[in-house]
C-alpha positions in Angstrom: -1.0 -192.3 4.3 -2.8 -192.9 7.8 -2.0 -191.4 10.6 -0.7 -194.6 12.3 2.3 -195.0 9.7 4.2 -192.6 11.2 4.1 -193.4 14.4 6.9 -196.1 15.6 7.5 -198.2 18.4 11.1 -198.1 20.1 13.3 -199.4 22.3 15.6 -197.1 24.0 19.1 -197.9 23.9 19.8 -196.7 27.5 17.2 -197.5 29.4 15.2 -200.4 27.7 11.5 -199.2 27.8 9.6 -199.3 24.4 8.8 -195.6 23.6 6.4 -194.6 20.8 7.7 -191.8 18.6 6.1 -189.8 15.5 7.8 -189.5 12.2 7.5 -186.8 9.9 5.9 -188.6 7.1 8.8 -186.9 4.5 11.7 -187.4 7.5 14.4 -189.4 5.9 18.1 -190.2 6.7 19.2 -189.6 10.1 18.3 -186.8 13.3 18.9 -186.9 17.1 16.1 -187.0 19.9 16.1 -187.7 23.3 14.2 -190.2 25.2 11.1 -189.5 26.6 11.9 -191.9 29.9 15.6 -191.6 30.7 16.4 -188.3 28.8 19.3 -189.6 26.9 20.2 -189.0 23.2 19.0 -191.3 20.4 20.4 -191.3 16.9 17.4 -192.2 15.1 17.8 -193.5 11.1 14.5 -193.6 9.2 15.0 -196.1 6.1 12.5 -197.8 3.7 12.7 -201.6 3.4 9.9 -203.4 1.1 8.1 -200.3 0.4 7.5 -199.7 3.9 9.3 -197.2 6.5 11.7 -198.2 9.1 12.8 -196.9 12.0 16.4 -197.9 14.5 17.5 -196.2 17.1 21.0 -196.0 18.7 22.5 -194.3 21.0 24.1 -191.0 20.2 26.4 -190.1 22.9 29.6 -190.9 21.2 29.7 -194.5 22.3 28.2 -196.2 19.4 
């Protein structure tokens, strides 16, 4: 698997800039992380679709 397949481009929730995060390649299901900008929490869900991983975040702060 290249390198590039785990990393994912994002929008954050909060504060609207695109981050890019990294992905464990065996991550699956749901975890938390915080937003490298604006510091807020992300509920991130990594999901295959077509063979191919996915990545949404939302926000995690008990507002969603």
């Amino acid at each position: 698997m290249d390198a590039f397949d785990d990393q994912f481009v994002v929008t954050c929730p909060y504060c609207g800039e695109e981050v890019e995060i990294y992905v464990e390649p065996d991550v699956r299901g749901t975890y938390v992380q915080d937003c490298e900008v604006c510091c807020n929490p992300w509920r991130v869900r990594v999901h295959r679709s077509g063979g191919e991983r996915q990545v949404d975040v939302v926000r995690a702060d008990g507002s969603e």
